[in-house]
DOZAVO-244747 format. One line per 2 residues: number of its first residue (from 1); for each residue x, y, z of N, C-alpha, C, O. Coordinates in steps of 0.2 Angstrom, whole numbers, plus 5000, padded with zeros to 4 digits. Example, Ala and Ser with C-alpha at 12.3 -4.5 7.8 and 13.67 -1.06 7.14 Angstrom:
<atoms>
1 = 5066/4972/5039/5062/4978/5039/5066/4984/5039/5071/4983/5042  5064/4989/5035/5068/4995/5036/5064/5000/5039/5067/5006/5040;
</atoms>
This chain:
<atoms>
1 = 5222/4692/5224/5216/4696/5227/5217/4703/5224/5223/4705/5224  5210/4707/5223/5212/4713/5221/5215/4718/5225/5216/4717/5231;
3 = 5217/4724/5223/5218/4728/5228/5213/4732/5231/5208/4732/5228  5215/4736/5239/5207/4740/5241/5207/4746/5236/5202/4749/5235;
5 = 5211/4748/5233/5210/4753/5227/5205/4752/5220/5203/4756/5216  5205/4745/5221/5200/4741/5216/5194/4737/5220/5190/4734/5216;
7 = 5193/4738/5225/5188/4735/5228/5182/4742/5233/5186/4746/5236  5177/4742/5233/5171/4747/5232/5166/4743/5238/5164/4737/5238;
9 = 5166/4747/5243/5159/4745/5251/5153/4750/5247/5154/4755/5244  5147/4748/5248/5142/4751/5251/5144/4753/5256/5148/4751/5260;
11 = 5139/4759/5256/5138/4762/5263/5133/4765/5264/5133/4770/5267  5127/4761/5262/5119/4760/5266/5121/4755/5271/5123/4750/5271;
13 = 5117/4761/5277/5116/4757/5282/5114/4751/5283/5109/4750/5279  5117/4745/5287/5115/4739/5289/5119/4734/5282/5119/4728/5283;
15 = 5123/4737/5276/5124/4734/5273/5133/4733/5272/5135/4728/5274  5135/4736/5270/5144/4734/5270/5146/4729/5264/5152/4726/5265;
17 = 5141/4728/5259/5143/4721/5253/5151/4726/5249/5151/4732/5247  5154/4723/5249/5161/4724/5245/5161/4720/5239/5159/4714/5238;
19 = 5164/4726/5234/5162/4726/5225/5170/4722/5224/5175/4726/5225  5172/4717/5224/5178/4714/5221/5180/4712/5216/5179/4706/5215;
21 = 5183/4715/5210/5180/4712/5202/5183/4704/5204/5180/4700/5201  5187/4703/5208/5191/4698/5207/5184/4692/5207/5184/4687/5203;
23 = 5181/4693/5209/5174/4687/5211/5169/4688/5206/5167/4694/5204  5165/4683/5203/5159/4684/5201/5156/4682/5205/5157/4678/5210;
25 = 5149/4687/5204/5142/4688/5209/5137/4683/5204/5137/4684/5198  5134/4680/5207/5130/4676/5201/5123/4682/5203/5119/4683/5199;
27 = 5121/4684/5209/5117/4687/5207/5116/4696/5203/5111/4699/5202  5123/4698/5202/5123/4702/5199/5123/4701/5191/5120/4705/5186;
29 = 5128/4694/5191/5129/4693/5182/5133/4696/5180/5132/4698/5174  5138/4699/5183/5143/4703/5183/5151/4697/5180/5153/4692/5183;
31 = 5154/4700/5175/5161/4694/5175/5166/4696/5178/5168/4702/5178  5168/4692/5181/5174/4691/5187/5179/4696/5183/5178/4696/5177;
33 = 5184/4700/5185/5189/4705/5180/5185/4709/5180/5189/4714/5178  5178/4713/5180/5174/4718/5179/5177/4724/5183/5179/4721/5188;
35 = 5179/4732/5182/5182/4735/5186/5175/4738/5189/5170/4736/5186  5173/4741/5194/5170/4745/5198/5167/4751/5193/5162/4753/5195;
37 = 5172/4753/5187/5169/4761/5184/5166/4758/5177/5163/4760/5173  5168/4752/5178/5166/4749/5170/5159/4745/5172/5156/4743/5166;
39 = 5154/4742/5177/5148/4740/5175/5143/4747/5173/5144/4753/5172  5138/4741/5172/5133/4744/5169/5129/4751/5173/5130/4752/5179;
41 = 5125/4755/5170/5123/4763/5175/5117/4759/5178/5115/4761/5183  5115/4755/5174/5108/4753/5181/5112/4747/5186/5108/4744/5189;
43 = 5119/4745/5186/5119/4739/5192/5116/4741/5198/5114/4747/5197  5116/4738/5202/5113/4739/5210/5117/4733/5213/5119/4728/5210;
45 = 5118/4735/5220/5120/4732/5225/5117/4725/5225/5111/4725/5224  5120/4720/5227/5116/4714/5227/5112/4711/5234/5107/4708/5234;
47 = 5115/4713/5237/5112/4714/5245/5108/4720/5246/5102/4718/5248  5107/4725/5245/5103/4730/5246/5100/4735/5240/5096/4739/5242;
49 = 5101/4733/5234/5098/4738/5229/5102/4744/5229/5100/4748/5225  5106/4745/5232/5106/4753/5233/5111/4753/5224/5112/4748/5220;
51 = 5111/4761/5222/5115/4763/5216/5121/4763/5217/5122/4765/5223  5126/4761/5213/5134/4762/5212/5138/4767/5215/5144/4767/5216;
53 = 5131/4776/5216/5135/4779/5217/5134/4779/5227/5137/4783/5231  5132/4776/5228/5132/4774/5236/5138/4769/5240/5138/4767/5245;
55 = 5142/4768/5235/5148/4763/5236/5156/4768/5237/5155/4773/5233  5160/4768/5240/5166/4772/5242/5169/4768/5241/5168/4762/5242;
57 = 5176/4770/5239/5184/4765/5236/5185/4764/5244/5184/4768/5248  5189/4758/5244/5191/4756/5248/5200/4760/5251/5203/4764/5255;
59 = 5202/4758/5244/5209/4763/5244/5210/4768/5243/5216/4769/5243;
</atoms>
């Protein structure tokens, strides 16, 4: 499992999805091992849309 230093919350309200590389999101299309600083600059939250820079380290 990764660590919370490697693992990323939204923090739009109502939503709290956790960025875990260790998982693939099939609706991101994102590969499982992907770090947090390495997707792409348009990803969006899969639950809420929000932008990447809306997500805070866990760790």
């Amino acid at each position: 499992m990764a660590e919370p230093k490697d693992m990323y919350q939204c923090q739009v309200a109502n939503c709290g999805f956790i960025y875990n590389p260790d998982k693939k999101n099939r609706k991101t299309k994102v590969a499982a091992g992907t770090r947090f600083e390495d997707l792409p600059e348009d990803w969006r939250c899969p639950v809420c849309g929000a932008a990447s820079q809306n997500f805070k380290c866990l760790g």
